[in-house]
mmCIF file of the N, C-alpha and C atoms, coordinates in Angstrom:
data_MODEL
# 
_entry.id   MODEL 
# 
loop_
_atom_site.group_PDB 
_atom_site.id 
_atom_site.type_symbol 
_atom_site.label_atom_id 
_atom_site.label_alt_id 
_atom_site.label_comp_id 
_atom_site.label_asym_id 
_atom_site.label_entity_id 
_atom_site.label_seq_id 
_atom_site.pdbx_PDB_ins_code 
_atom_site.Cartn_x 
_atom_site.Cartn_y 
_atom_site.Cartn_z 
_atom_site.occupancy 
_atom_site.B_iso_or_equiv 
_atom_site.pdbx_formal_charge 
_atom_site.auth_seq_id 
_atom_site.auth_comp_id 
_atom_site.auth_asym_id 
_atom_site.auth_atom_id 
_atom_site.pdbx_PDB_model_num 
ATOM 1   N N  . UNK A 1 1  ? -10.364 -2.445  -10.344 1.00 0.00 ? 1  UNK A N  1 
ATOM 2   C CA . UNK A 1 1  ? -9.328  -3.054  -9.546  1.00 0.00 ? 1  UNK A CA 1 
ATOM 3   C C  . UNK A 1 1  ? -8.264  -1.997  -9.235  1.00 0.00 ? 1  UNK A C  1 
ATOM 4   N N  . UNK A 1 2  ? -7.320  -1.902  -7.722  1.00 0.00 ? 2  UNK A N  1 
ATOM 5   C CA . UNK A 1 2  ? -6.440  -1.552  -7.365  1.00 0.00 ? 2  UNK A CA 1 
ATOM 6   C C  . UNK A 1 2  ? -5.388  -2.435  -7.565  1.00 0.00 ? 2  UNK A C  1 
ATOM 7   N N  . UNK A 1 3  ? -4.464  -1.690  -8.288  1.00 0.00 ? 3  UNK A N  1 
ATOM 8   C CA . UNK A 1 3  ? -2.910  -2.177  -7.941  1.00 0.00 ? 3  UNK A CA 1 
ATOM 9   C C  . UNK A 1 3  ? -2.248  -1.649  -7.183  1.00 0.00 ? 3  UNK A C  1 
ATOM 10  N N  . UNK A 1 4  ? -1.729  -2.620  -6.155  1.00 0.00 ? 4  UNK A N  1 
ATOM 11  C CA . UNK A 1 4  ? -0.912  -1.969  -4.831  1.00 0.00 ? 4  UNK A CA 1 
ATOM 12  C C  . UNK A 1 4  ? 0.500   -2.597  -4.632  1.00 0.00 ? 4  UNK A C  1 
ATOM 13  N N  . UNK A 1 5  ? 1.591   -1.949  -4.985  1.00 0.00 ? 5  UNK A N  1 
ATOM 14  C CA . UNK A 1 5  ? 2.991   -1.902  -4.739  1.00 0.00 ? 5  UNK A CA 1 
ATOM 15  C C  . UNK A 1 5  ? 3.625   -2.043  -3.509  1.00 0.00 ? 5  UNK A C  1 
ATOM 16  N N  . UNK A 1 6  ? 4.459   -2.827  -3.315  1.00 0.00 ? 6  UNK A N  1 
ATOM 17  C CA . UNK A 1 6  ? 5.235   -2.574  -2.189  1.00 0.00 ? 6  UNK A CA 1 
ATOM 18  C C  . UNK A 1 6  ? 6.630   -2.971  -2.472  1.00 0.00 ? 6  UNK A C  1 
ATOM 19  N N  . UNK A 1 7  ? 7.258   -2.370  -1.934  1.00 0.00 ? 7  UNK A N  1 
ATOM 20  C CA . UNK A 1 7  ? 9.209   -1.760  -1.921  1.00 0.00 ? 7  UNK A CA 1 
ATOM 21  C C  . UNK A 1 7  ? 9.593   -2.054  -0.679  1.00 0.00 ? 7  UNK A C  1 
ATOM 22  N N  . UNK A 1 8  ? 10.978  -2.141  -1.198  1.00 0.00 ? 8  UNK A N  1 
ATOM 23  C CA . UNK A 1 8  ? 11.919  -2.263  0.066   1.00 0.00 ? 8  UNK A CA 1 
ATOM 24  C C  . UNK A 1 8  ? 11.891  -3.519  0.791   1.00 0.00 ? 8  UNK A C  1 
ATOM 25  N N  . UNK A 1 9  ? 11.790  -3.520  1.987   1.00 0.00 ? 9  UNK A N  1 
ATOM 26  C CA . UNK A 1 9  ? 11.833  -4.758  2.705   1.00 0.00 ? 9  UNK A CA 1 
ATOM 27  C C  . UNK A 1 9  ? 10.498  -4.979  3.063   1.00 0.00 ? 9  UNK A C  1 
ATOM 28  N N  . UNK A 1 10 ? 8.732   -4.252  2.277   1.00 0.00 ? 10 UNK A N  1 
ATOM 29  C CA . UNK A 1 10 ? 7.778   -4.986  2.481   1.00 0.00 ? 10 UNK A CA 1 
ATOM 30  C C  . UNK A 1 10 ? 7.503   -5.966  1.381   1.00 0.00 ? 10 UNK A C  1 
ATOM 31  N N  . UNK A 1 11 ? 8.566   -5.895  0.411   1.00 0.00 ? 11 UNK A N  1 
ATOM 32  C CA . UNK A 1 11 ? 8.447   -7.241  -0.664  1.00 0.00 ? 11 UNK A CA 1 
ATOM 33  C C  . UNK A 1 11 ? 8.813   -8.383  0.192   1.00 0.00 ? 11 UNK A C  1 
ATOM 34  N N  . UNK A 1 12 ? 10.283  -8.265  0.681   1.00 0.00 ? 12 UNK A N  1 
ATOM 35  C CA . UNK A 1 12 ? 10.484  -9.207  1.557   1.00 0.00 ? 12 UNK A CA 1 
ATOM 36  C C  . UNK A 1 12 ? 9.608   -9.845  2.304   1.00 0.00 ? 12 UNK A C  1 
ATOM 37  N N  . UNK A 1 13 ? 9.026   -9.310  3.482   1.00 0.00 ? 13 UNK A N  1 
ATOM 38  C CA . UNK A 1 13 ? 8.290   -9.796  4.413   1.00 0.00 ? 13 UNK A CA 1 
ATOM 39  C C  . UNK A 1 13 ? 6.801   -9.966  3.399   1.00 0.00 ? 13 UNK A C  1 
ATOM 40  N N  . UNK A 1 14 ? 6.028   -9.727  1.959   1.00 0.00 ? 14 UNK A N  1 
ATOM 41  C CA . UNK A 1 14 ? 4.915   -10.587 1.716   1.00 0.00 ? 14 UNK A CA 1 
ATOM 42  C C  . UNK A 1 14 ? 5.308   -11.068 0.849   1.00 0.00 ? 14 UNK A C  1 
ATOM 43  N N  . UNK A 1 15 ? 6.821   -11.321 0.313   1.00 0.00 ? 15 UNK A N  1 
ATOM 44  C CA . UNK A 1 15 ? 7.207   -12.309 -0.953  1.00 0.00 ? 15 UNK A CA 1 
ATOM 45  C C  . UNK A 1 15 ? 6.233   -12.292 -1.646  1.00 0.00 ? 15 UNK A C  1 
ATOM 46  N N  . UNK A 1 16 ? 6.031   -10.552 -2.440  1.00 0.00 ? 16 UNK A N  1 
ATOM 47  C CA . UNK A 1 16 ? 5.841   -10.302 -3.609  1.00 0.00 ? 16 UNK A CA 1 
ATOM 48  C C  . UNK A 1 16 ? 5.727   -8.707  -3.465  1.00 0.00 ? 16 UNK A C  1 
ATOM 49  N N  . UNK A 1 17 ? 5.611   -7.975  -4.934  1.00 0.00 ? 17 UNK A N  1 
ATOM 50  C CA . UNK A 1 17 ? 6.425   -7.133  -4.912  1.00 0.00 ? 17 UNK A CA 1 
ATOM 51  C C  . UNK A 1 17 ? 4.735   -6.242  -5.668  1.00 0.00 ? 17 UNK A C  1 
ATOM 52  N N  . UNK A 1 18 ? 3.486   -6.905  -5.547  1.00 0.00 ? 18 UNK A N  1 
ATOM 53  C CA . UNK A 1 18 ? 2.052   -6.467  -5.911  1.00 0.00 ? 18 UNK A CA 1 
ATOM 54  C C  . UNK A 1 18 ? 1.175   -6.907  -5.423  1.00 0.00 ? 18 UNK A C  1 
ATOM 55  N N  . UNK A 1 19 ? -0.060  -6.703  -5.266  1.00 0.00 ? 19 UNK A N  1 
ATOM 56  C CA . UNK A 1 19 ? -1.226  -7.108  -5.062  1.00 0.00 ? 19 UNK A CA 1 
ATOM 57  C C  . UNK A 1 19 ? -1.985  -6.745  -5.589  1.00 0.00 ? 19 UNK A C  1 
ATOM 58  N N  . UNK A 1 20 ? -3.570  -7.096  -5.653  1.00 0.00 ? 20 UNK A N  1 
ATOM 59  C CA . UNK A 1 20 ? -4.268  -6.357  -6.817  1.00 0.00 ? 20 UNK A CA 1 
ATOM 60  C C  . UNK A 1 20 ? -5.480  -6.559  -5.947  1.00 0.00 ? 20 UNK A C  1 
ATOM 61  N N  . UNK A 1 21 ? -6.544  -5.239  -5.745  1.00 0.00 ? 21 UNK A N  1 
ATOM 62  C CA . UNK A 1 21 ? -8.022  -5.181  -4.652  1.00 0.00 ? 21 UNK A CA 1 
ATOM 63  C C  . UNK A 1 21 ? -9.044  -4.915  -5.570  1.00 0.00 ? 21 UNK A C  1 
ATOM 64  N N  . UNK A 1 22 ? -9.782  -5.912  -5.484  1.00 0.00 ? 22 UNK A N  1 
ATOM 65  C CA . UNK A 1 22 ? -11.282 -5.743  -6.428  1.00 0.00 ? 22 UNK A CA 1 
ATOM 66  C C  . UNK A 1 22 ? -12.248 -4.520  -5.189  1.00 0.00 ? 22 UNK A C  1 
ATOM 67  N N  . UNK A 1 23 ? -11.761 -3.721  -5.767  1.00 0.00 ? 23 UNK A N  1 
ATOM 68  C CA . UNK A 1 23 ? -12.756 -2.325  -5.328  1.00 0.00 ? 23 UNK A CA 1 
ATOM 69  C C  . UNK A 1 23 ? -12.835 -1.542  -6.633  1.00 0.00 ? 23 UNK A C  1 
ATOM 70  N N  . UNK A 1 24 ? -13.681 -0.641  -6.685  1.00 0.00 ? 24 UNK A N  1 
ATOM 71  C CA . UNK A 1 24 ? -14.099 0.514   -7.488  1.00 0.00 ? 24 UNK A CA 1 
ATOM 72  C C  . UNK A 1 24 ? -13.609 2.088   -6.370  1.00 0.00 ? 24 UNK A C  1 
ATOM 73  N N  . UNK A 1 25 ? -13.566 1.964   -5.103  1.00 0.00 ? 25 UNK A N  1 
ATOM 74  C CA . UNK A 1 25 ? -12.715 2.658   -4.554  1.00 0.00 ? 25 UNK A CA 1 
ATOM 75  C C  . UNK A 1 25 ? -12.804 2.618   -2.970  1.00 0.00 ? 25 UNK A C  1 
ATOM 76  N N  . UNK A 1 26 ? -11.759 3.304   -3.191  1.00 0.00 ? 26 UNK A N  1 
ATOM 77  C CA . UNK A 1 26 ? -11.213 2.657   -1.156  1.00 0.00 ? 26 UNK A CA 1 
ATOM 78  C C  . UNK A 1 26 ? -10.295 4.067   -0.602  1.00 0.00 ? 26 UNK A C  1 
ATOM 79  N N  . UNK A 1 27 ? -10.226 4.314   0.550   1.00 0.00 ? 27 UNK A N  1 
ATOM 80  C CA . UNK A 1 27 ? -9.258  5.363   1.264   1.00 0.00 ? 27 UNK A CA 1 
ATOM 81  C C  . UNK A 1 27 ? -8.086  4.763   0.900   1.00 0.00 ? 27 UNK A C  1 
ATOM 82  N N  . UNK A 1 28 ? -6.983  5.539   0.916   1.00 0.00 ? 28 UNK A N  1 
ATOM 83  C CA . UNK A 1 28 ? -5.782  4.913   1.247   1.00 0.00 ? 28 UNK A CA 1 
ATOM 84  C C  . UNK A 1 28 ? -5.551  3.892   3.091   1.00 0.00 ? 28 UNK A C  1 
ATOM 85  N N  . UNK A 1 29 ? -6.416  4.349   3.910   1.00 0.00 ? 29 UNK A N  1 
ATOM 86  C CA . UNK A 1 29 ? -6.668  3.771   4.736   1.00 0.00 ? 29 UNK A CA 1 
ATOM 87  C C  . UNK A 1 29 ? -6.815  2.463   4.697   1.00 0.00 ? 29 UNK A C  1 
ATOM 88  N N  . UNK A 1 30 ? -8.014  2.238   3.733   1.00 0.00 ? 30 UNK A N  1 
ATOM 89  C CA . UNK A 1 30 ? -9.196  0.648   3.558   1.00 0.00 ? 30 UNK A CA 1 
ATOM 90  C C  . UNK A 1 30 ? -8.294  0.159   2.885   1.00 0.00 ? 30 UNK A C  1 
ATOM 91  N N  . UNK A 1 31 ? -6.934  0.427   1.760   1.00 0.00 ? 31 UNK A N  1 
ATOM 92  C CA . UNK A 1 31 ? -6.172  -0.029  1.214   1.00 0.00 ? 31 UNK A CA 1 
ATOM 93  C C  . UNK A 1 31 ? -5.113  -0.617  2.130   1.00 0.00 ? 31 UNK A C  1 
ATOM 94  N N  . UNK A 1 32 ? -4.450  -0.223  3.051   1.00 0.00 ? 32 UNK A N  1 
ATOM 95  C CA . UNK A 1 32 ? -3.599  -0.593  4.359   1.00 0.00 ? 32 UNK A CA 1 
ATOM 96  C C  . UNK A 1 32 ? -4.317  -1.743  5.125   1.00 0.00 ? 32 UNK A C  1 
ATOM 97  N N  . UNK A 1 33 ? -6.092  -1.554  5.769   1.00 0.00 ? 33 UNK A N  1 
ATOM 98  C CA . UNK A 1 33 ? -6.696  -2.807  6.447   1.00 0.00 ? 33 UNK A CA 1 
ATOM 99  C C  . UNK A 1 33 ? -6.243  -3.814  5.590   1.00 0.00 ? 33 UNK A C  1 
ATOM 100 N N  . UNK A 1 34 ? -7.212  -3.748  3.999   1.00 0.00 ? 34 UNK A N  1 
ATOM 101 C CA . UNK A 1 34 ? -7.427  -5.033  3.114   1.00 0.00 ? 34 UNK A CA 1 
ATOM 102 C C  . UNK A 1 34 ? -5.957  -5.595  3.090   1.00 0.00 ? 34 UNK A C  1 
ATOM 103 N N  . UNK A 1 35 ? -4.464  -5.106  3.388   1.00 0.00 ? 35 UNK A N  1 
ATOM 104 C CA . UNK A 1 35 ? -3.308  -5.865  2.909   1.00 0.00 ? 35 UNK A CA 1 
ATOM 105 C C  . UNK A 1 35 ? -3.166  -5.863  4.222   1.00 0.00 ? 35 UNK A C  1 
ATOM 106 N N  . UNK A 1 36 ? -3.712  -5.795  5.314   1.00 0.00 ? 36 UNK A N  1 
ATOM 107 C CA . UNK A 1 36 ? -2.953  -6.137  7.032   1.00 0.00 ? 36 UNK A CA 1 
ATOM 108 C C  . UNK A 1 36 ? -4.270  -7.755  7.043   1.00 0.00 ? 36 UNK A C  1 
ATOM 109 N N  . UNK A 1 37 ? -5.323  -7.315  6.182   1.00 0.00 ? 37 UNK A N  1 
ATOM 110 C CA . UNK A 1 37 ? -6.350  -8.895  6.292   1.00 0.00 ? 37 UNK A CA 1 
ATOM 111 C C  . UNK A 1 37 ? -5.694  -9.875  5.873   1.00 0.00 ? 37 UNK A C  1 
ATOM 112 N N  . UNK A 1 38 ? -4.808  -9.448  4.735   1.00 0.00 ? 38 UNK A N  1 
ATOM 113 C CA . UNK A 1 38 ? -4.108  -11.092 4.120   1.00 0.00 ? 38 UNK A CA 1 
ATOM 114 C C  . UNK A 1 38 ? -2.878  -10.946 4.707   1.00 0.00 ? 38 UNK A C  1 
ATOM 115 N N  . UNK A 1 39 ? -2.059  -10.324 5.290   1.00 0.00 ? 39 UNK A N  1 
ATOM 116 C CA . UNK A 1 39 ? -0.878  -10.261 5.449   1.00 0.00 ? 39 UNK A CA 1 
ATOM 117 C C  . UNK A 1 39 ? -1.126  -9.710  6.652   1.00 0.00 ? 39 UNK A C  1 
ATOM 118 N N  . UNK A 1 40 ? -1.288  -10.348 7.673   1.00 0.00 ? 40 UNK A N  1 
ATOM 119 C CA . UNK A 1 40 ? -1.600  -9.602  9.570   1.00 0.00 ? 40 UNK A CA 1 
ATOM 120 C C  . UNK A 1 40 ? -0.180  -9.510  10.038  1.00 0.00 ? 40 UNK A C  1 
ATOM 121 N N  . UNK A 1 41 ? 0.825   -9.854  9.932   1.00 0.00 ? 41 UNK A N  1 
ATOM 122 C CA . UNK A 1 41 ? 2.001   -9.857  10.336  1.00 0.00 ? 41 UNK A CA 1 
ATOM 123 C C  . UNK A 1 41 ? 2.813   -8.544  10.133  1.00 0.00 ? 41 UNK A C  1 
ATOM 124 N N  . UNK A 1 42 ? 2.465   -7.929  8.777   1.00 0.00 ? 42 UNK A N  1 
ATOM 125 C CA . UNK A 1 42 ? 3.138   -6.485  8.456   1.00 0.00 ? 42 UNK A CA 1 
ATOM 126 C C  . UNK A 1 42 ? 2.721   -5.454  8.516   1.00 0.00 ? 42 UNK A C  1 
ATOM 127 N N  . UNK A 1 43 ? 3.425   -4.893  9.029   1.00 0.00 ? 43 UNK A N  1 
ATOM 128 C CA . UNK A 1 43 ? 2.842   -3.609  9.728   1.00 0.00 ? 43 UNK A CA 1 
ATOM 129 C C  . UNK A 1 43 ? 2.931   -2.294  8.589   1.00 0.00 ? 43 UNK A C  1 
ATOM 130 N N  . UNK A 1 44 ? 2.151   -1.240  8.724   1.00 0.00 ? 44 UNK A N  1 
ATOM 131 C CA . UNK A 1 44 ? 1.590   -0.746  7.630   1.00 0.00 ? 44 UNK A CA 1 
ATOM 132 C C  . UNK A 1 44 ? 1.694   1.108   8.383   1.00 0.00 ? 44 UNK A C  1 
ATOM 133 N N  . UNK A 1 45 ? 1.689   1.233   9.354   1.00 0.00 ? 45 UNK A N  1 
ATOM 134 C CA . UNK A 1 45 ? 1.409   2.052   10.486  1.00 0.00 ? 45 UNK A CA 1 
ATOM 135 C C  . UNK A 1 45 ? 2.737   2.843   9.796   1.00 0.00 ? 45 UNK A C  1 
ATOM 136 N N  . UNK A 1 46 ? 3.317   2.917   9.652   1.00 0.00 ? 46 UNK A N  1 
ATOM 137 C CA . UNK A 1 46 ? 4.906   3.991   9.409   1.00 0.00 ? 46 UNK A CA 1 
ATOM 138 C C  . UNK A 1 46 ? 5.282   3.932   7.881   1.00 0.00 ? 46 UNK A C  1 
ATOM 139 N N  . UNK A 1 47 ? 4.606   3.182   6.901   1.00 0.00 ? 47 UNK A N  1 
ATOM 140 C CA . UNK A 1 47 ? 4.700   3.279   5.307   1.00 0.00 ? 47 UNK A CA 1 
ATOM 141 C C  . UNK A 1 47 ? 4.593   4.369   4.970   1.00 0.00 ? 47 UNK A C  1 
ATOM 142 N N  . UNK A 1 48 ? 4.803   4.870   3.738   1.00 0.00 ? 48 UNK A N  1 
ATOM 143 C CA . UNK A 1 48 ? 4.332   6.213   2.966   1.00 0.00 ? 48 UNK A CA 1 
ATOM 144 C C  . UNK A 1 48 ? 4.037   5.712   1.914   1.00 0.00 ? 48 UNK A C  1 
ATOM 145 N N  . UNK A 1 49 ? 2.748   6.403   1.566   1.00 0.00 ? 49 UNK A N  1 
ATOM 146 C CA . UNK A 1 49 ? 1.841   5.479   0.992   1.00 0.00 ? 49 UNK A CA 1 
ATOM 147 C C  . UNK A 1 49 ? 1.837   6.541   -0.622  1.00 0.00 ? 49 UNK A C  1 
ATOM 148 N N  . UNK A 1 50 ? 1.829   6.757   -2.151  1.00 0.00 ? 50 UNK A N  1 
ATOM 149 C CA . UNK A 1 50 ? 1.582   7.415   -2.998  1.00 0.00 ? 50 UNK A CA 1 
ATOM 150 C C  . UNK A 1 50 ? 0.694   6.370   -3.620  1.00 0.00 ? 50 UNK A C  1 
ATOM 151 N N  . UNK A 1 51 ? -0.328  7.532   -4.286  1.00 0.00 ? 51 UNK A N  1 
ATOM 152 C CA . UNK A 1 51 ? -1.391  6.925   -5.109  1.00 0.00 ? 51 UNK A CA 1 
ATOM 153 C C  . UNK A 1 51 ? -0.699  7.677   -6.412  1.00 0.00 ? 51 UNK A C  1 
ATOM 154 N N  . UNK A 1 52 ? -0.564  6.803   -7.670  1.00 0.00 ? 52 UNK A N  1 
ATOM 155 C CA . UNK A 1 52 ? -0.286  7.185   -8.885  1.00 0.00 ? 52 UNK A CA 1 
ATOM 156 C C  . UNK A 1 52 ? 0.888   8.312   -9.104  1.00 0.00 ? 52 UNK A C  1 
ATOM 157 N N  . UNK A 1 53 ? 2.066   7.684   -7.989  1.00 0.00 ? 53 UNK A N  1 
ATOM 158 C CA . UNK A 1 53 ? 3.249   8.429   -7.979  1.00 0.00 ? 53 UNK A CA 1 
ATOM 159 C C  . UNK A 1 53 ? 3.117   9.628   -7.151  1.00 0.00 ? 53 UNK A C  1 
ATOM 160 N N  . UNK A 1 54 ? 2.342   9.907   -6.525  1.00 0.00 ? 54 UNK A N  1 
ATOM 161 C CA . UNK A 1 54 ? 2.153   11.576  -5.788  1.00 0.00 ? 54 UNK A CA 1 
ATOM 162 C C  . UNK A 1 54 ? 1.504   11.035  -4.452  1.00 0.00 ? 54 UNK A C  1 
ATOM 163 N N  . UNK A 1 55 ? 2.603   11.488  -3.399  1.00 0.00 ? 55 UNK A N  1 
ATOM 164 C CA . UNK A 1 55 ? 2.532   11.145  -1.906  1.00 0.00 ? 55 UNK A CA 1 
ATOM 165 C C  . UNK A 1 55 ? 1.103   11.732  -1.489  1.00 0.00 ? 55 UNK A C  1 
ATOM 166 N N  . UNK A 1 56 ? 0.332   10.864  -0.647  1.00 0.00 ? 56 UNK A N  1 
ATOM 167 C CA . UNK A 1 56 ? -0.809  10.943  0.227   1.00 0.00 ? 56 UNK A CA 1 
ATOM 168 C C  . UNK A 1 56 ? -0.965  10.607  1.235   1.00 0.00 ? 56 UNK A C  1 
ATOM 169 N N  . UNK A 1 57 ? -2.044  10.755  1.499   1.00 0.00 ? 57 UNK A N  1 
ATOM 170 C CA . UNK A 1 57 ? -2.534  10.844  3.224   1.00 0.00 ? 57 UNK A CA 1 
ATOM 171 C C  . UNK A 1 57 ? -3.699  9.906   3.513   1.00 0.00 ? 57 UNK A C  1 
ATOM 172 N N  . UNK A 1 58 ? -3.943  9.179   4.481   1.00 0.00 ? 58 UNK A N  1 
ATOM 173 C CA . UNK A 1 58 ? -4.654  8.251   4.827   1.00 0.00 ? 58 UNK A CA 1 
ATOM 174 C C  . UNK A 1 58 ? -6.258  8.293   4.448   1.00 0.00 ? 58 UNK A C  1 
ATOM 175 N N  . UNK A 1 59 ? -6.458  9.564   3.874   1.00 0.00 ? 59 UNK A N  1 
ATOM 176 C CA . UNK A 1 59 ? -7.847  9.905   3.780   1.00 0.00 ? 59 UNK A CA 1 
ATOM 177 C C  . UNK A 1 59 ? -8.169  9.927   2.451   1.00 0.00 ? 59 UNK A C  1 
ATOM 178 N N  . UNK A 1 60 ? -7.020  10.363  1.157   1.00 0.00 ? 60 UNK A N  1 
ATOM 179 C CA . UNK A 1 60 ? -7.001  10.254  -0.274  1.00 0.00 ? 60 UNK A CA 1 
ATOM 180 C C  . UNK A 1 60 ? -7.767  9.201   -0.532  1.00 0.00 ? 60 UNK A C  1 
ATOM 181 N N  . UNK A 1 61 ? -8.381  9.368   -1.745  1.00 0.00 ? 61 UNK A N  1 
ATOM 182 C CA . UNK A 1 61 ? -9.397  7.992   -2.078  1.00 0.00 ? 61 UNK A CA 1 
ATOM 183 C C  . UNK A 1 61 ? -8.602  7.721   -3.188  1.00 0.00 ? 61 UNK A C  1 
ATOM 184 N N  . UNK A 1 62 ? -8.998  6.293   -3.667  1.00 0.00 ? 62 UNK A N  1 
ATOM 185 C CA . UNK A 1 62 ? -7.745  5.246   -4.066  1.00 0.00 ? 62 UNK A CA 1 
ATOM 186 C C  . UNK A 1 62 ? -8.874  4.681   -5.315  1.00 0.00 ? 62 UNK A C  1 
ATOM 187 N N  . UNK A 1 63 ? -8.746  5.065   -6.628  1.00 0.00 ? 63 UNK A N  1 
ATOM 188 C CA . UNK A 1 63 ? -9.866  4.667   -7.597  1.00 0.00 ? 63 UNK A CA 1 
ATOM 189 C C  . UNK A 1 63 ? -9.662  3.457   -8.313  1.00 0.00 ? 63 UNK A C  1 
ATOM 190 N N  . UNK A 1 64 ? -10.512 2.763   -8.752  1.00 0.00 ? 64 UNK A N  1 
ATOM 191 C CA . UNK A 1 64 ? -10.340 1.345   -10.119 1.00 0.00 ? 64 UNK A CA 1 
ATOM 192 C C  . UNK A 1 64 ? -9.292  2.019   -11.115 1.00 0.00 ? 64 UNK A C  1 
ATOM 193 N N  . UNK A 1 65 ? -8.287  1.233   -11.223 1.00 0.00 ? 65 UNK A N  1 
ATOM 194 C CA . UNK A 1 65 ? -7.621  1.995   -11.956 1.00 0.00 ? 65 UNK A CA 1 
ATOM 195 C C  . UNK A 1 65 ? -6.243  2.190   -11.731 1.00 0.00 ? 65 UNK A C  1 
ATOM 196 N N  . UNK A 1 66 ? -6.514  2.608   -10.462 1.00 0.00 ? 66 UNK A N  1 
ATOM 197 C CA . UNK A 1 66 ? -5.444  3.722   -9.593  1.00 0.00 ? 66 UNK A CA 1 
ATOM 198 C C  . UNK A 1 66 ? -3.883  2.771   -9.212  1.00 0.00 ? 66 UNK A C  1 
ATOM 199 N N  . UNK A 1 67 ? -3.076  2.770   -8.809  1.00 0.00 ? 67 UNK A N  1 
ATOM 200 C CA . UNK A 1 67 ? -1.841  2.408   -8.501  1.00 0.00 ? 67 UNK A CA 1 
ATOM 201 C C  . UNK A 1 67 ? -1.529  3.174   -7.135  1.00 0.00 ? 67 UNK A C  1 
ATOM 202 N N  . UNK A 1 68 ? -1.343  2.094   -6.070  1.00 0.00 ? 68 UNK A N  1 
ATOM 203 C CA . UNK A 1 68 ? -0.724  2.540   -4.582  1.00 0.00 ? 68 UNK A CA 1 
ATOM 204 C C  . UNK A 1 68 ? 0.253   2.113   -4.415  1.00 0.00 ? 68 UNK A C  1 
ATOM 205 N N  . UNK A 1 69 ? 0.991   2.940   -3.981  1.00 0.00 ? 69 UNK A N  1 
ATOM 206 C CA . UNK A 1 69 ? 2.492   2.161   -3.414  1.00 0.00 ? 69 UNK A CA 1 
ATOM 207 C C  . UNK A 1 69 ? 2.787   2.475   -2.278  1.00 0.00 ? 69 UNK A C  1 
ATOM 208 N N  . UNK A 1 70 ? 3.487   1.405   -1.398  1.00 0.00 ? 70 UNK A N  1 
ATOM 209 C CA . UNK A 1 70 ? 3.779   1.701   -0.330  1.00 0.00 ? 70 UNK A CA 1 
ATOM 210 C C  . UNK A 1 70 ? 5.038   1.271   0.026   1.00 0.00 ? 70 UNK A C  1 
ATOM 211 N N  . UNK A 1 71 ? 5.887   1.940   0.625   1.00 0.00 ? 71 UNK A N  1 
ATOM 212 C CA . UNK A 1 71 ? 7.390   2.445   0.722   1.00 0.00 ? 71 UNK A CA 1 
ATOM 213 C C  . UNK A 1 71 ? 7.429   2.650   2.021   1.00 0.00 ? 71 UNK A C  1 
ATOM 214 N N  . UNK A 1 72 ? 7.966   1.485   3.153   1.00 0.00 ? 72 UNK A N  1 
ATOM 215 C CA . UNK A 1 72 ? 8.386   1.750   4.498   1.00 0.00 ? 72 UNK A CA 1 
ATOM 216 C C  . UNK A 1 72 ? 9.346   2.832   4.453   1.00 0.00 ? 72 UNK A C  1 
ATOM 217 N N  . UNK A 1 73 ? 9.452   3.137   5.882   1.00 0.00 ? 73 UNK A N  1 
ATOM 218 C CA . UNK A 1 73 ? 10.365  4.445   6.181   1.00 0.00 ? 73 UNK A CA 1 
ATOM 219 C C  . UNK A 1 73 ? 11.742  3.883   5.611   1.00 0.00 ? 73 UNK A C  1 
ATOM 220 N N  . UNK A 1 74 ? 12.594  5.626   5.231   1.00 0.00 ? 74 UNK A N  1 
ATOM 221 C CA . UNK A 1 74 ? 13.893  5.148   5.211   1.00 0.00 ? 74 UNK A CA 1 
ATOM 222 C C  . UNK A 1 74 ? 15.229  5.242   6.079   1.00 0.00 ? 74 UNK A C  1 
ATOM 223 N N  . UNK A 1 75 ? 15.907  4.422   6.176   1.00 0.00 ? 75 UNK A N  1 
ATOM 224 C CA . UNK A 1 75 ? 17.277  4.548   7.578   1.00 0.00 ? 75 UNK A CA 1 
ATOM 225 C C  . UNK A 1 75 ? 18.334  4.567   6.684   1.00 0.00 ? 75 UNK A C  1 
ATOM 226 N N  . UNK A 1 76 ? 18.764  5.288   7.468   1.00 0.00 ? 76 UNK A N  1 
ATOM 227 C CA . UNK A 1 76 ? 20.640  5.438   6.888   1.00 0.00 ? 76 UNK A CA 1 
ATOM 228 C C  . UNK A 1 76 ? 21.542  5.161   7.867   1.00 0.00 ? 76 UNK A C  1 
ATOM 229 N N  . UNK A 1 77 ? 22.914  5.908   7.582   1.00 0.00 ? 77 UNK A N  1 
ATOM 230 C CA . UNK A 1 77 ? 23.540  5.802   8.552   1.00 0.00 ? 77 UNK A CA 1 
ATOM 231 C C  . UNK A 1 77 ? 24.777  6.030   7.898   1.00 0.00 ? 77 UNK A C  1 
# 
């Protein structure tokens, strides 16, 4: 199983703050589809995505085990 995190205002918009993907392994990619399948409304396209605390790229593979988080962009001002 994947545990997959989300921060900021994507807790908000899936009112909850985890998810969990019965895979043995997935891209960080296939990890973004599988949470746009249950959640089609949030957009995933501009997140920054770390597997097990260390920033990646859409192509990183994502293991049983593993921990993703995903962290929309940040604004200031």
């Amino acid at each position: 199983m994947i545990k997959i995190l989300f921060f900021a205002g994507l807790q908000e918009e899936i009112d909850s703050d985890s998810l969990m993907m019965e895979s043995a392994e997935a891209t960080v990619q296939e990890v973004k589809r599988y949470v746009q399948s249950i959640y089609p409304n949030v957009d995933l396209q501009q997140v920054i995505a770390a597997v097990n605390e260390e920033f990646s790229n859409g192509d990183d593979i994502v293991k049983s085990g593993d921990i993703i988080a995903f962290l929309p962009p940040v604004s200031g001002g």
